[in-house]
PDB file of N, CA, C, O and CB in Angstrom:
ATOM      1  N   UNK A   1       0.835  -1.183   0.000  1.00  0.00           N
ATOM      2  CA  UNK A   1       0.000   0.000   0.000  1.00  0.00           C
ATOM      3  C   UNK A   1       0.879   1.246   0.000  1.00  0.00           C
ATOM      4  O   UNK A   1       2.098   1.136  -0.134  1.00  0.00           O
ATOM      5  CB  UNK A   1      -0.950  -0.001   1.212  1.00  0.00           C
ATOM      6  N   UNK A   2       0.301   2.392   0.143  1.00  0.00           N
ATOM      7  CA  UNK A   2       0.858   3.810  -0.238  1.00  0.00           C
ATOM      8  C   UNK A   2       0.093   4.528   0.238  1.00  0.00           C
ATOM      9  O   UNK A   2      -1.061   4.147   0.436  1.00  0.00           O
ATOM     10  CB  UNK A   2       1.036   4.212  -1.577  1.00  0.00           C
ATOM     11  N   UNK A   3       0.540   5.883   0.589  1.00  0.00           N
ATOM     12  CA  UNK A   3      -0.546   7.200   0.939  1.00  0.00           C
ATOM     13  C   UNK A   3      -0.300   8.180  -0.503  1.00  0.00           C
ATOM     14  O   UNK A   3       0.746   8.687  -0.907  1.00  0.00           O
ATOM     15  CB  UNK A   3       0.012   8.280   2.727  1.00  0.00           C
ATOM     16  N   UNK A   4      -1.261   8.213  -0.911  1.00  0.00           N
ATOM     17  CA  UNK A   4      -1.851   9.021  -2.106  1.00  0.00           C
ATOM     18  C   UNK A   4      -2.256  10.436  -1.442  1.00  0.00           C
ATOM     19  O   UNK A   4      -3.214  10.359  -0.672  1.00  0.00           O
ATOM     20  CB  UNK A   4      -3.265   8.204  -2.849  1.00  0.00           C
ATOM     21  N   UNK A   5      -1.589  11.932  -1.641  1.00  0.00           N
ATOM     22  CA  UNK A   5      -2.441  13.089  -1.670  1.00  0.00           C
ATOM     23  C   UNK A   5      -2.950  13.964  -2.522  1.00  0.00           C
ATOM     24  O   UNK A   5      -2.394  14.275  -3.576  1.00  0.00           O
ATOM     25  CB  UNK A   5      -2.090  13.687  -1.134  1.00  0.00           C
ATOM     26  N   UNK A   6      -3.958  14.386  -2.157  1.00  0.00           N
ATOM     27  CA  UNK A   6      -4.992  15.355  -2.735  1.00  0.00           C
ATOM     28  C   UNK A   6      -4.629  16.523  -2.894  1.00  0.00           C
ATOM     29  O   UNK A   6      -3.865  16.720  -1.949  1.00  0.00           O
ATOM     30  CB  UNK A   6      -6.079  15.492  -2.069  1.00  0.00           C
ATOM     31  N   UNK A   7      -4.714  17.837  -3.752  1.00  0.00           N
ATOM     32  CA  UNK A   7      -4.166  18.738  -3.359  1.00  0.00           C
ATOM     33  C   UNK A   7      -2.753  19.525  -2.679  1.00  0.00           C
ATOM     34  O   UNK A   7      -2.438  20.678  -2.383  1.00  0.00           O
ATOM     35  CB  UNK A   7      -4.795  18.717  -3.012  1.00  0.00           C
ATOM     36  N   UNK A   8      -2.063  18.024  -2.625  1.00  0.00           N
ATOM     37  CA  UNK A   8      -0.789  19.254  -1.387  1.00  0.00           C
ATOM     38  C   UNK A   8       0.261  18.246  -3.104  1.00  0.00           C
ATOM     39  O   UNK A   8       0.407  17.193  -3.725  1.00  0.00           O
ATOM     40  CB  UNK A   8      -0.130  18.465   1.746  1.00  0.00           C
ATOM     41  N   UNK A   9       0.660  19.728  -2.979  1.00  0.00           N
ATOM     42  CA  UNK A   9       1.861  19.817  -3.960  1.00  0.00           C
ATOM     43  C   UNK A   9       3.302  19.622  -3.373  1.00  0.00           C
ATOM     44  O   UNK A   9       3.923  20.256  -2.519  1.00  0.00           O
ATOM     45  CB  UNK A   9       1.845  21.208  -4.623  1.00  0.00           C
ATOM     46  N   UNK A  10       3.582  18.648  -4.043  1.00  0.00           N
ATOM     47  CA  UNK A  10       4.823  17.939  -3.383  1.00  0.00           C
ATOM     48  C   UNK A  10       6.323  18.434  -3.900  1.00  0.00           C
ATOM     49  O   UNK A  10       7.067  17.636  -4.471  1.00  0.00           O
ATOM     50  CB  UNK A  10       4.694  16.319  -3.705  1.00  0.00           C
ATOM     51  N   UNK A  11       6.725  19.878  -3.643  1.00  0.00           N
ATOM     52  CA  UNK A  11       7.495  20.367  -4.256  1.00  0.00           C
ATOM     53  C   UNK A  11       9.133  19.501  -4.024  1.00  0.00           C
ATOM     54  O   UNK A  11       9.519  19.619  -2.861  1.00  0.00           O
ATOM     55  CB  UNK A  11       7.291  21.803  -3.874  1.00  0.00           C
ATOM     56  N   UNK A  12      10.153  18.642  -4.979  1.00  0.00           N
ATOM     57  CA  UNK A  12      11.086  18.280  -4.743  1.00  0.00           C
ATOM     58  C   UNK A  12      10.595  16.834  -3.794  1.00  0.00           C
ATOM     59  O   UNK A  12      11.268  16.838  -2.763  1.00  0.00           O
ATOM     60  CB  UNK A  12      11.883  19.439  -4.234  1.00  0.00           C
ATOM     61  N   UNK A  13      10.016  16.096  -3.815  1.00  0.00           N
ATOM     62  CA  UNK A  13       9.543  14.977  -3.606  1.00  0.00           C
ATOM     63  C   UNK A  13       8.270  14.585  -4.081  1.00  0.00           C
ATOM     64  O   UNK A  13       7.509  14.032  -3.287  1.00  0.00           O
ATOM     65  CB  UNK A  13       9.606  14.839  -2.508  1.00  0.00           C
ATOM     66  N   UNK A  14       7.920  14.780  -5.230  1.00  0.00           N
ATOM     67  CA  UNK A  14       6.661  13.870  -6.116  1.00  0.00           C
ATOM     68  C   UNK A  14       6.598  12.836  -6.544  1.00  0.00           C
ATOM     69  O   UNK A  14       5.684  12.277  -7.151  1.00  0.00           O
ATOM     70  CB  UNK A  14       6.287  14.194  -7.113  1.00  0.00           C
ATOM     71  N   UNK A  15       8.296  12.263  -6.042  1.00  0.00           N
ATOM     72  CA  UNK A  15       8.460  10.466  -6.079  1.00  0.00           C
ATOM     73  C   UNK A  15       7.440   9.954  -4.876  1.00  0.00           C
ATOM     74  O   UNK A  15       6.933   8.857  -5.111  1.00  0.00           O
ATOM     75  CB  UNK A  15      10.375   9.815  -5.632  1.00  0.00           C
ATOM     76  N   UNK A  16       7.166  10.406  -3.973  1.00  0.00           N
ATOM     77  CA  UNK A  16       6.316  10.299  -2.360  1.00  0.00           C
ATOM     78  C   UNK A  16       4.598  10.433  -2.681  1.00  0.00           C
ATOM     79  O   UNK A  16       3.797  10.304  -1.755  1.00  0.00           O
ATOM     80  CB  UNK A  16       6.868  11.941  -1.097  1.00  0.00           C
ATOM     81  N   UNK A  17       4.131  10.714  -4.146  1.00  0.00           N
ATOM     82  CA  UNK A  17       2.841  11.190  -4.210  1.00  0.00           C
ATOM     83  C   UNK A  17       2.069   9.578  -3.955  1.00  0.00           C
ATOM     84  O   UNK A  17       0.841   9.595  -3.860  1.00  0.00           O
ATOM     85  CB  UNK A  17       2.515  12.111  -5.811  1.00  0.00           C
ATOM     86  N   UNK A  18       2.393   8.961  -3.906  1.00  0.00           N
ATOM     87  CA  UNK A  18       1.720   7.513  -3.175  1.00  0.00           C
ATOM     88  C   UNK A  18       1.006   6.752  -4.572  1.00  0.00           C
ATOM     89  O   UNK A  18      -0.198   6.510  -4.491  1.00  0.00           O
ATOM     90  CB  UNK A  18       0.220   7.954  -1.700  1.00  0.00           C
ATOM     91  N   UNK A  19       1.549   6.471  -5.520  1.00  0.00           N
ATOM     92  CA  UNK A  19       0.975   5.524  -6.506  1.00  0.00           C
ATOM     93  C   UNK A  19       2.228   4.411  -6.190  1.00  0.00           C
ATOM     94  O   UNK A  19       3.427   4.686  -6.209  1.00  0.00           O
ATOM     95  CB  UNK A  19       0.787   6.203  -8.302  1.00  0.00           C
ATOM     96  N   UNK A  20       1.672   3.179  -5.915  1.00  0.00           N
ATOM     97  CA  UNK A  20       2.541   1.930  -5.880  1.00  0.00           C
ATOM     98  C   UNK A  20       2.519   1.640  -7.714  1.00  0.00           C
ATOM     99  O   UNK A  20       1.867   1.627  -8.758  1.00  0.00           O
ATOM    100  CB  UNK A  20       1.704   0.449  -4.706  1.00  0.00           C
ATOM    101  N   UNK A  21       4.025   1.408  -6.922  1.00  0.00           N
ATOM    102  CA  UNK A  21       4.682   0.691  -8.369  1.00  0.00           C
ATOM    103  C   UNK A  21       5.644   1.527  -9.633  1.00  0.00           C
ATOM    104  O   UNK A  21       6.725   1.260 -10.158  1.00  0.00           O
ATOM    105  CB  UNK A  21       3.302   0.159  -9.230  1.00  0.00           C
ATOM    106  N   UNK A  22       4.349   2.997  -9.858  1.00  0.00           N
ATOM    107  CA  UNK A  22       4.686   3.823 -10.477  1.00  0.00           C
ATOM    108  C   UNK A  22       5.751   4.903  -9.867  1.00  0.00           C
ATOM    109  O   UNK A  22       6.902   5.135 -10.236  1.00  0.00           O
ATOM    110  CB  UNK A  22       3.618   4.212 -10.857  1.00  0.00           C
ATOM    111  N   UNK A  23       5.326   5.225  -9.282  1.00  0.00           N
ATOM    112  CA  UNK A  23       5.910   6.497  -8.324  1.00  0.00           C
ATOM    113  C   UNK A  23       7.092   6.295  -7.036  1.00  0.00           C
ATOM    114  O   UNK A  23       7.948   7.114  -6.701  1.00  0.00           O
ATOM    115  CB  UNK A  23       4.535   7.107  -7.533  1.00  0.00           C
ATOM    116  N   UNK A  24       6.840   4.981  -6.468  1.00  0.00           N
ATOM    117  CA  UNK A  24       7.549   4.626  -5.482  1.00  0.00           C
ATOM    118  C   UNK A  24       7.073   2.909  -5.716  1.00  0.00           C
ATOM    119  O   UNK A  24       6.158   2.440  -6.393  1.00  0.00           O
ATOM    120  CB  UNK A  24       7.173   5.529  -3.988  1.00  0.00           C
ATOM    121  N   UNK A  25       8.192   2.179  -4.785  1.00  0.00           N
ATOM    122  CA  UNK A  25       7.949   0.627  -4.165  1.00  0.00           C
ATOM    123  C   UNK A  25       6.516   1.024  -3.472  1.00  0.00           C
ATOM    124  O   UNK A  25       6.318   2.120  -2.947  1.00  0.00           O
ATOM    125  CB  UNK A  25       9.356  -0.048  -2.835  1.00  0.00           C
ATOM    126  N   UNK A  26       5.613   0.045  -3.543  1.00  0.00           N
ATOM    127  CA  UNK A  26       4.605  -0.330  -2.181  1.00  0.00           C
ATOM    128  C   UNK A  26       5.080  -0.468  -1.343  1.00  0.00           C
ATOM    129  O   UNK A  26       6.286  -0.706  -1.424  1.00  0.00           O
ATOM    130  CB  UNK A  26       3.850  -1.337  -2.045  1.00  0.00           C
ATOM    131  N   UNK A  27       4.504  -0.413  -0.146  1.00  0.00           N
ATOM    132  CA  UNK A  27       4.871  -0.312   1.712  1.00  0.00           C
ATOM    133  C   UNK A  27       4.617  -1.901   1.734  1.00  0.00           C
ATOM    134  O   UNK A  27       3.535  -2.384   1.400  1.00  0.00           O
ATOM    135  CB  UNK A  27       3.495   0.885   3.080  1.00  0.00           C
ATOM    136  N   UNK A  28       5.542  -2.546   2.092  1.00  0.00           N
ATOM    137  CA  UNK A  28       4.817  -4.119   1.991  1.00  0.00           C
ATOM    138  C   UNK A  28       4.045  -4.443   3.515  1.00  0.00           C
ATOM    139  O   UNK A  28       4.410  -3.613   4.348  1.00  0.00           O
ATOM    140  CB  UNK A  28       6.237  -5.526   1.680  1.00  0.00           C
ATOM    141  N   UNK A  29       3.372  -5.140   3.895  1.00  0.00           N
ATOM    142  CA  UNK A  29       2.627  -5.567   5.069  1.00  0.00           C
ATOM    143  C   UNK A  29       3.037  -5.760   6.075  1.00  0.00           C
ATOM    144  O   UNK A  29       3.172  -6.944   6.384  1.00  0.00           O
ATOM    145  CB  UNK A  29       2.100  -6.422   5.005  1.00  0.00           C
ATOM    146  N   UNK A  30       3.445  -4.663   7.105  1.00  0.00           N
ATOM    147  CA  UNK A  30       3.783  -4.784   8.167  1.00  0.00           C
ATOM    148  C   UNK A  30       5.247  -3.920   7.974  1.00  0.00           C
ATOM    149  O   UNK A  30       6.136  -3.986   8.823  1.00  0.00           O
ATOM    150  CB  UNK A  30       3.705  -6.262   8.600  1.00  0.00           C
ATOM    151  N   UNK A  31       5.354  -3.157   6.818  1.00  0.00           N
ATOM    152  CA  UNK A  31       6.813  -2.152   6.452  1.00  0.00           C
ATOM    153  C   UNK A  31       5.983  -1.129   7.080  1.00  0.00           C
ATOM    154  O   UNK A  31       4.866  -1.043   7.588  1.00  0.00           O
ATOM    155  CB  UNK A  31       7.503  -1.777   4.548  1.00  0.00           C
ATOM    156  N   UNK A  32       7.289  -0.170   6.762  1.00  0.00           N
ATOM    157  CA  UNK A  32       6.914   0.962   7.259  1.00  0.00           C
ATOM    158  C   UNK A  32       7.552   2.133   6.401  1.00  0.00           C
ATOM    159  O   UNK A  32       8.649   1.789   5.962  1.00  0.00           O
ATOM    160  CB  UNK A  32       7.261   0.975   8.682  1.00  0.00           C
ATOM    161  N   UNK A  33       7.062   3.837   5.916  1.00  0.00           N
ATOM    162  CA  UNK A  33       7.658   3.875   4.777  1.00  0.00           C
ATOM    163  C   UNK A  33       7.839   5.634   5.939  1.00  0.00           C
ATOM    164  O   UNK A  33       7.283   5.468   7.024  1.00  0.00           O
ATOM    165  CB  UNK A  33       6.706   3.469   2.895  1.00  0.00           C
ATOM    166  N   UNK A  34       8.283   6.623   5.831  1.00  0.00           N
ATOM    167  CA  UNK A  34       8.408   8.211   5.670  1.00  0.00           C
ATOM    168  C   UNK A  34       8.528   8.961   5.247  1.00  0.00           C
ATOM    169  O   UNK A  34       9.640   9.441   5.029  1.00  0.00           O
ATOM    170  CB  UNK A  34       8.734   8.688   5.864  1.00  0.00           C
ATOM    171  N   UNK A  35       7.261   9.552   4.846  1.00  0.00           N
ATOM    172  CA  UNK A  35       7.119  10.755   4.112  1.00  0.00           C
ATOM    173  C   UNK A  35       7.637  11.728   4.331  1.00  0.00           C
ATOM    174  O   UNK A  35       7.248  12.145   5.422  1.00  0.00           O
ATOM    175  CB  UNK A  35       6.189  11.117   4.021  1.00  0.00           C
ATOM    176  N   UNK A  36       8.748  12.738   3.623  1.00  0.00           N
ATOM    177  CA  UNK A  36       8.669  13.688   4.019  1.00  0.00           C
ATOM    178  C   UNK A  36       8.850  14.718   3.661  1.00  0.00           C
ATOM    179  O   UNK A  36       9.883  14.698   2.993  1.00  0.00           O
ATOM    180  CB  UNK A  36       8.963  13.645   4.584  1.00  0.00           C
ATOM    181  N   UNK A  37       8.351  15.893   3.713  1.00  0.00           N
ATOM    182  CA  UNK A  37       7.899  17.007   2.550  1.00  0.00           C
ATOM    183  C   UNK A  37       7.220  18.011   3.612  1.00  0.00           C
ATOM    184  O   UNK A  37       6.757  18.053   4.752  1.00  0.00           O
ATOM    185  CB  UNK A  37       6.639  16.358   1.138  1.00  0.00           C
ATOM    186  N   UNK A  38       7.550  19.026   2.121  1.00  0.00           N
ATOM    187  CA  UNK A  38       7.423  20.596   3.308  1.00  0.00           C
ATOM    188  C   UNK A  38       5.718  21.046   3.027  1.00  0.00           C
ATOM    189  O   UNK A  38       5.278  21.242   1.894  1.00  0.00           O
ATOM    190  CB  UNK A  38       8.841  22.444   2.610  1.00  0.00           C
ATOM    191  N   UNK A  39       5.035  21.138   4.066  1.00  0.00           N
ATOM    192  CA  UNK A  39       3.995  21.610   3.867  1.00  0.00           C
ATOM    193  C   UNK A  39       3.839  23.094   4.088  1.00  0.00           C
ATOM    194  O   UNK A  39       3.490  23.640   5.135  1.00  0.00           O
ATOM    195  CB  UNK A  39       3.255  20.924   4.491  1.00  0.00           C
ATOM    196  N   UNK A  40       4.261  23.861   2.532  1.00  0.00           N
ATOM    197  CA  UNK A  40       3.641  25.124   2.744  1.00  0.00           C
ATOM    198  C   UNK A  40       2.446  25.935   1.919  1.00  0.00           C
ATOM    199  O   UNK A  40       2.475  26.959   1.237  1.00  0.00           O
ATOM    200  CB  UNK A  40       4.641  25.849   2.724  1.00  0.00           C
ATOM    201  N   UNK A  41       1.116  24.786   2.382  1.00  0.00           N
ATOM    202  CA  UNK A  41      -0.133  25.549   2.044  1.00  0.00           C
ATOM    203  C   UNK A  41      -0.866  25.216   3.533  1.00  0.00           C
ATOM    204  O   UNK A  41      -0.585  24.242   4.231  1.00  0.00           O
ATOM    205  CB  UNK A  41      -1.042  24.935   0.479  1.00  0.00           C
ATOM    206  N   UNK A  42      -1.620  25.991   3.776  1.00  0.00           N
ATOM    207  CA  UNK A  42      -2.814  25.982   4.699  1.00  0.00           C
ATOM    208  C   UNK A  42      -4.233  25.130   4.237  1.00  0.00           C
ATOM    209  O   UNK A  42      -3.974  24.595   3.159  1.00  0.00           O
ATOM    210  CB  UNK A  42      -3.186  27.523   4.888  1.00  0.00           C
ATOM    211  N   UNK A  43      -5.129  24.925   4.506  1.00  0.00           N
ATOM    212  CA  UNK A  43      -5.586  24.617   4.111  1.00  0.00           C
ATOM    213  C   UNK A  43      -6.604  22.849   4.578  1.00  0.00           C
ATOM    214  O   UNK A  43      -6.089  22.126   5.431  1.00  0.00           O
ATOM    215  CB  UNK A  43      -4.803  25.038   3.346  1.00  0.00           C
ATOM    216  N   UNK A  44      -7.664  22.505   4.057  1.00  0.00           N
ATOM    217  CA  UNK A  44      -7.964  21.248   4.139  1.00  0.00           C
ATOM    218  C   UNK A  44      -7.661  20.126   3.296  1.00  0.00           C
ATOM    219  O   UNK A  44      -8.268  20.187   2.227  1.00  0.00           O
ATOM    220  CB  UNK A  44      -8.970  21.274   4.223  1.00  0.00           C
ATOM    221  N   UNK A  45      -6.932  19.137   3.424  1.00  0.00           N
ATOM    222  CA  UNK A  45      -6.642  18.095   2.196  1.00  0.00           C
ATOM    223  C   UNK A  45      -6.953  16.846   2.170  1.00  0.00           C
ATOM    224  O   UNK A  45      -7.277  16.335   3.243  1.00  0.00           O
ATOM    225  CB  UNK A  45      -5.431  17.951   1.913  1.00  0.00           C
ATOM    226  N   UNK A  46      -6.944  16.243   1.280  1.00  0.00           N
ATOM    227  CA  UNK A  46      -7.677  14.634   1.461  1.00  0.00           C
ATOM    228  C   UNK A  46      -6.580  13.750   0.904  1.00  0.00           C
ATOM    229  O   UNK A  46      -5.893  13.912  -0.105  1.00  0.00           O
ATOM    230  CB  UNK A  46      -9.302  14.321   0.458  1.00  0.00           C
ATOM    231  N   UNK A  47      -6.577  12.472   2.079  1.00  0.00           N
ATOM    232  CA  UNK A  47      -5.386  11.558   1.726  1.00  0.00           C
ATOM    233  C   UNK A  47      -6.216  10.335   1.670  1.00  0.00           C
ATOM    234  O   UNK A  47      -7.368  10.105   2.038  1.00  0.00           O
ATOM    235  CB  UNK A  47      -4.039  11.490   2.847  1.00  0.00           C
ATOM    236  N   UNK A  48      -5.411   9.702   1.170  1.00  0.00           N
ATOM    237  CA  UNK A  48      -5.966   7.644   1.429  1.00  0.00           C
ATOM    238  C   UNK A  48      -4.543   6.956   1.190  1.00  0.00           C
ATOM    239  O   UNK A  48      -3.425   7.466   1.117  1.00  0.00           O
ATOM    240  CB  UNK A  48      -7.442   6.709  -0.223  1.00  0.00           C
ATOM    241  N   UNK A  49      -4.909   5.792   1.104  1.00  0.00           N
ATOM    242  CA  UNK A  49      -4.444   4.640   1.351  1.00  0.00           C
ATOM    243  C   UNK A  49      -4.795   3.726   0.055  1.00  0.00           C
ATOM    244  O   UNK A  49      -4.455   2.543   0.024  1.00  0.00           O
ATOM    245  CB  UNK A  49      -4.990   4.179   2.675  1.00  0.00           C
TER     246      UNK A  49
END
């Protein structure tokens, strides 16, 4: 699995935008992965899995 976001622009890490396979490895079951990226918008955003 992967975390996919909505709206937040991933400036200098858009390898992290959460499409398995394409974009990054999948998190395998029971891995663990860290995102990490600068959040500079305000705002409400929508993530999944």
């Amino acid at each position: 699995t992967s975390v996919h976001w909505h709206g937040i622009l991933q400036k200098e890490s858009q390898w992290e935008d959460g499409v398995p396979a394409v974009q990054q490895c999948p998190i395998a079951p029971g891995g663990s992965f860290t995102y990490r990226w600068k959040a500079d918008l305000s705002g409400t955003f929508w993530y999944h899995s």
